[in-house]
N, CA, C and O atoms as a DFTB+ gen file, in Angstrom:
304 C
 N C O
     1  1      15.201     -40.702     -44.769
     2  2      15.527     -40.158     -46.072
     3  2      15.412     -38.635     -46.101
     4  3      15.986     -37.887     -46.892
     5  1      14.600     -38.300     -45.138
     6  2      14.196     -36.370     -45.032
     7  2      15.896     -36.004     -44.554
     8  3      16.160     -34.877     -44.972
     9  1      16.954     -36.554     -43.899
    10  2      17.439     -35.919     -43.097
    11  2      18.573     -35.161     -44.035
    12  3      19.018     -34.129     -43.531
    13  1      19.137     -35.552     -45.413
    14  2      19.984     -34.820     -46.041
    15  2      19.389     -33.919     -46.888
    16  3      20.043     -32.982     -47.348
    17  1      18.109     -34.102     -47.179
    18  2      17.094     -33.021     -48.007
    19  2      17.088     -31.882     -46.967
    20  3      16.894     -30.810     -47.540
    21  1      17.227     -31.755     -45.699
    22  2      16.801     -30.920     -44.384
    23  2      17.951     -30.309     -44.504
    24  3      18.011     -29.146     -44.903
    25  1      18.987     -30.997     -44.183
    26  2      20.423     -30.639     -44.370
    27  2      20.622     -29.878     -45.337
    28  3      21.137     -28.965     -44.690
    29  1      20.631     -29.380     -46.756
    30  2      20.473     -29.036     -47.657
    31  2      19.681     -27.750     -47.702
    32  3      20.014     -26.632     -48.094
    33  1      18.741     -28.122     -47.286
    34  2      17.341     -26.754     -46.689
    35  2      18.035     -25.719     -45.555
    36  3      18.135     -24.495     -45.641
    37  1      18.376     -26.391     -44.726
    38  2      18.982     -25.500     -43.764
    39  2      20.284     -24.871     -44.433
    40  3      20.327     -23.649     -44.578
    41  1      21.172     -25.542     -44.777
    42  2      22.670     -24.899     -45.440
    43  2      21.925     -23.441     -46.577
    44  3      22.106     -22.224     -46.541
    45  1      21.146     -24.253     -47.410
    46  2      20.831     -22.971     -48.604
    47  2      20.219     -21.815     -47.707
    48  3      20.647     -20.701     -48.007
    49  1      19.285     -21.858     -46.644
    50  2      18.708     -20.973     -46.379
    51  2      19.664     -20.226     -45.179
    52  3      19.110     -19.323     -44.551
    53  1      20.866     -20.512     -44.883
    54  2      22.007     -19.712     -44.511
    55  2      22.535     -19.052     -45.363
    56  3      22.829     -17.864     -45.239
    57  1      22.704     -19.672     -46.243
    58  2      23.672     -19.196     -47.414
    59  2      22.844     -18.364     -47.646
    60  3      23.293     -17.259     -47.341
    61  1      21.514     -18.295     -48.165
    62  2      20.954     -16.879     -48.537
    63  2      20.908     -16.059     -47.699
    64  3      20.995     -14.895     -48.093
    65  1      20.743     -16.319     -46.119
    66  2      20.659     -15.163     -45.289
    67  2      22.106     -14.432     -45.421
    68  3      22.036     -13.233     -45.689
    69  1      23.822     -15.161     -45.223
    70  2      24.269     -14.432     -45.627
    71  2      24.476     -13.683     -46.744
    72  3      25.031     -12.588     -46.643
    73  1      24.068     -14.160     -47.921
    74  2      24.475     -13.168     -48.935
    75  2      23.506     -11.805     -48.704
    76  3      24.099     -10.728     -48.645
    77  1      21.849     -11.813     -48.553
    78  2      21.285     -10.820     -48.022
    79  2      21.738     -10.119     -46.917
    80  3      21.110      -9.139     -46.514
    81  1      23.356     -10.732     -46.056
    82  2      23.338     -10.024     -45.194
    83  2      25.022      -8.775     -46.076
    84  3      25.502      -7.734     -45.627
    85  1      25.260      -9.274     -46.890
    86  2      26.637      -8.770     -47.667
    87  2      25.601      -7.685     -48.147
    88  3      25.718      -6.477     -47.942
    89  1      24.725      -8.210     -48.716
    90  2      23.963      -6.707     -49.440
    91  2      23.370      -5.768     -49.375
    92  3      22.994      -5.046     -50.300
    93  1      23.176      -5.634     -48.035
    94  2      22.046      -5.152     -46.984
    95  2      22.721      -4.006     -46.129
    96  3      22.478      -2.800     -46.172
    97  1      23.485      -4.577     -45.469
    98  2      24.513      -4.236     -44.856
    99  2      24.835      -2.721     -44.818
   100  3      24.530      -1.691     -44.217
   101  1      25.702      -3.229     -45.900
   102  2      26.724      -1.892     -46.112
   103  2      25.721      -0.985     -46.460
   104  3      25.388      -0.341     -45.465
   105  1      24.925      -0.579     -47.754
   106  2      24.026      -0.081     -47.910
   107  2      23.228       0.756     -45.597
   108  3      23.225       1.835     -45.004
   109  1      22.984      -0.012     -45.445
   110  2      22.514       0.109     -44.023
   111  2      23.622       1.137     -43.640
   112  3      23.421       2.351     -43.663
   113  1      24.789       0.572     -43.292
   114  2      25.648       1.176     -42.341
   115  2      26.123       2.390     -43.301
   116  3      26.562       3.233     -42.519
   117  1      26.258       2.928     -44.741
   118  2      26.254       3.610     -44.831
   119  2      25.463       4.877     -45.012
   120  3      25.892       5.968     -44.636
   121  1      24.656       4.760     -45.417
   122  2      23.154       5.746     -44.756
   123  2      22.870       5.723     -43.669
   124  3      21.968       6.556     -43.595
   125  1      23.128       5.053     -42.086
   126  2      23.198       5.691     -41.310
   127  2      24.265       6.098     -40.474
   128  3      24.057       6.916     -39.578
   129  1      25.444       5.586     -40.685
   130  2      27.145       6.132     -40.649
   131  2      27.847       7.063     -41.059
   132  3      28.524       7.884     -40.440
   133  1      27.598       6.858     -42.558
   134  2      28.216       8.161     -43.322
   135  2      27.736       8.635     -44.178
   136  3      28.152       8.549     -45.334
   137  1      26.268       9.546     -43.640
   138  2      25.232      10.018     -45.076
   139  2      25.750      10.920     -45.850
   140  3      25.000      11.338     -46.731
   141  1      27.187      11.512     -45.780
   142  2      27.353      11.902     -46.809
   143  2      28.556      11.385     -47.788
   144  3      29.022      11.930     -48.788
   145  1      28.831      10.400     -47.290
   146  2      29.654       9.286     -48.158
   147  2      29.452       8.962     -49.638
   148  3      28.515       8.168     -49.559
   149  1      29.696       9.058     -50.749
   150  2      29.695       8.288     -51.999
   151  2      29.467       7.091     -51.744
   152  3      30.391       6.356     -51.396
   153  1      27.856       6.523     -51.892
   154  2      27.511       5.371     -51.874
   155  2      27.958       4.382     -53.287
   156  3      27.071       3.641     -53.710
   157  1      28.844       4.376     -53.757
   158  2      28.744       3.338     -55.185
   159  2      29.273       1.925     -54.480
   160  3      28.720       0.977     -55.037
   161  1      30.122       1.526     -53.490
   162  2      30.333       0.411     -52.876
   163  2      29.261      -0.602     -52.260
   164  3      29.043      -1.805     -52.402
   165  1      28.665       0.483     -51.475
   166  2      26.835       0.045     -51.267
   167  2      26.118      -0.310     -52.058
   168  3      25.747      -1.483     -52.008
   169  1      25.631       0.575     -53.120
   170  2      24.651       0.251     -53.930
   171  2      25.192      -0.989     -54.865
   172  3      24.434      -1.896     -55.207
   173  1      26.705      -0.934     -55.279
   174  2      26.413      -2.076     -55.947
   175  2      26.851      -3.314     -55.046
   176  3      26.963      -4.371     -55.667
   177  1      27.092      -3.347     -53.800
   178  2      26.503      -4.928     -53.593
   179  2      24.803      -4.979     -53.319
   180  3      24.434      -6.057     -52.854
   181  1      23.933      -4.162     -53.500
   182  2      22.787      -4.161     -52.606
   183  2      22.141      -4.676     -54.382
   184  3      21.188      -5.415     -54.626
   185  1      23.220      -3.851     -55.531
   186  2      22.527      -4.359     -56.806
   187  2      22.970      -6.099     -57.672
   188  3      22.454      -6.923     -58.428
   189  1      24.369      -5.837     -56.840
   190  2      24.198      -7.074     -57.461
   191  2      24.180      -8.528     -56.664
   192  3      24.218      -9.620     -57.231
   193  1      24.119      -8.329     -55.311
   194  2      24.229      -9.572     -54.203
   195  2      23.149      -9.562     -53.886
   196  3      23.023     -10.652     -53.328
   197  1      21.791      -8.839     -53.828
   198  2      20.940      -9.223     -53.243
   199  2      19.921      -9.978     -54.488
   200  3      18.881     -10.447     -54.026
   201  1      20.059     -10.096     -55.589
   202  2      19.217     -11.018     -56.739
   203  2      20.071     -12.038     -56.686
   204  3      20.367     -12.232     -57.865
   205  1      20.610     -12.758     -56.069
   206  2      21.104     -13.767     -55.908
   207  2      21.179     -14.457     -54.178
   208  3      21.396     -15.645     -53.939
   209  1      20.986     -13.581     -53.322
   210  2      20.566     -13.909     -52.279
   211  2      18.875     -14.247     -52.364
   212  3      18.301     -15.190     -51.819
   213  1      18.274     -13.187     -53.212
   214  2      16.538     -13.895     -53.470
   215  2      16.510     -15.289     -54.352
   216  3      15.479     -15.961     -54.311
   217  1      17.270     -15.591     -54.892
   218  2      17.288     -16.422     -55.745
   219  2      17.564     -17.857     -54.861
   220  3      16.994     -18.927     -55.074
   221  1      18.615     -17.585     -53.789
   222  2      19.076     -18.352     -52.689
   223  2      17.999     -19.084     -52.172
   224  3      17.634     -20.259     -52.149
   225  1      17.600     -17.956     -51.750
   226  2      16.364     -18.090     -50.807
   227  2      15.330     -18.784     -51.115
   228  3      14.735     -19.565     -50.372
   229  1      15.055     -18.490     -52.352
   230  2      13.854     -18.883     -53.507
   231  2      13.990     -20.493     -53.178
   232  3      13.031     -21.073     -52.668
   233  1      15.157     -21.166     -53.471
   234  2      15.745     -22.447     -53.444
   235  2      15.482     -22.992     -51.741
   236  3      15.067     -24.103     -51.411
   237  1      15.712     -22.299     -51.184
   238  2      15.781     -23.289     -50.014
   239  2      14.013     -23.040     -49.308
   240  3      13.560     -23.586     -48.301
   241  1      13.474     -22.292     -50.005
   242  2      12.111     -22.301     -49.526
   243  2      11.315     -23.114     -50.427
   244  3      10.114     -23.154     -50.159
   245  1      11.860     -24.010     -51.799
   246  2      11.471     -25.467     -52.151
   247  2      11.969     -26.288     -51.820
   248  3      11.415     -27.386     -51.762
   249  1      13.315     -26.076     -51.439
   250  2      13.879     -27.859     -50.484
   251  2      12.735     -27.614     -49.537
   252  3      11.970     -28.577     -49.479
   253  1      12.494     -26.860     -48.980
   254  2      11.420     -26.451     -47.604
   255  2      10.051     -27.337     -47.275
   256  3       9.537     -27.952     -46.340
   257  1       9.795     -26.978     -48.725
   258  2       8.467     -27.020     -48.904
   259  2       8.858     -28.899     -49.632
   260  3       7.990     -29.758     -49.475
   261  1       9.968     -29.200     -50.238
   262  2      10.134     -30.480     -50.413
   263  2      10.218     -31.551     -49.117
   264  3       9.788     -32.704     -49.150
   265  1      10.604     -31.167     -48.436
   266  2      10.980     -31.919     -46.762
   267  2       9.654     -31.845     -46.261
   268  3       9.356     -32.872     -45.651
   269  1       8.896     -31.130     -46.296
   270  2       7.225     -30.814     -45.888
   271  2       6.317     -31.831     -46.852
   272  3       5.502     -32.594     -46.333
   273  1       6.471     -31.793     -47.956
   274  2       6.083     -32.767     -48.783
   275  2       6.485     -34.297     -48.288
   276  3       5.533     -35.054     -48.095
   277  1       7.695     -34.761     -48.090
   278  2       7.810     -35.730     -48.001
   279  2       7.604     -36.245     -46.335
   280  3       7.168     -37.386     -46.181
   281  1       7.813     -35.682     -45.497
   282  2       7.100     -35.780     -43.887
   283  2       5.641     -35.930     -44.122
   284  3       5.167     -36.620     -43.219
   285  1       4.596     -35.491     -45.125
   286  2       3.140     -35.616     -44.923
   287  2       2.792     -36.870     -45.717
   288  3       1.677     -37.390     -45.704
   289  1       4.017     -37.387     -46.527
   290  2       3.313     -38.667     -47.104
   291  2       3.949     -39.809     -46.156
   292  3       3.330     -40.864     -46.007
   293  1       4.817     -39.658     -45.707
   294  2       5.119     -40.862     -44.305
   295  2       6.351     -41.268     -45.211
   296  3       6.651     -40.756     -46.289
   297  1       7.037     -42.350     -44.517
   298  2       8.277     -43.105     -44.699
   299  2       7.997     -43.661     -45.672
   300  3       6.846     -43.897     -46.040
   301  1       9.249     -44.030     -46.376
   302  2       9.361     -44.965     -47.654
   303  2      10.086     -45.872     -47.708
   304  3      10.133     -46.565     -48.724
């Protein structure tokens, strides 16, 4: 019964790594690529993709902790 709850855990906690990786990113590569570039492309994915990549994350670190829960009480 753990194995589609796992499934689930693993998918969300991709999905958040990429969206932290959309928001992160650019921000990154442009401060050290083109520091004197007009950052507004950067900053706003870093403002608005990365509270939803924590939010991601947030989620798949309770499926996490749900699959951990249900492995310590044994089979059902």
């Amino acid at each position: 019964m753990d194995r589609p709850l796992t499934l689930w855990a693993r998918l969300t906690l991709r999905l958040g790594l990429v969206l932290a990786a959309v928001g992160i990113l650019p921000a990154l590569a442009e401060q050290l690529l083109f520091p004197g570039f007009g950052g507004a492309l950067p900053a706003l994915l870093l403002l608005s993709v990365m509270p939803l990549a924590l939010l991601v994350l947030a989620a798949a670190a309770i499926l996490y902790l749900a699959v951990l829960v249900r492995r310590l009480r044994g089979p059902s």
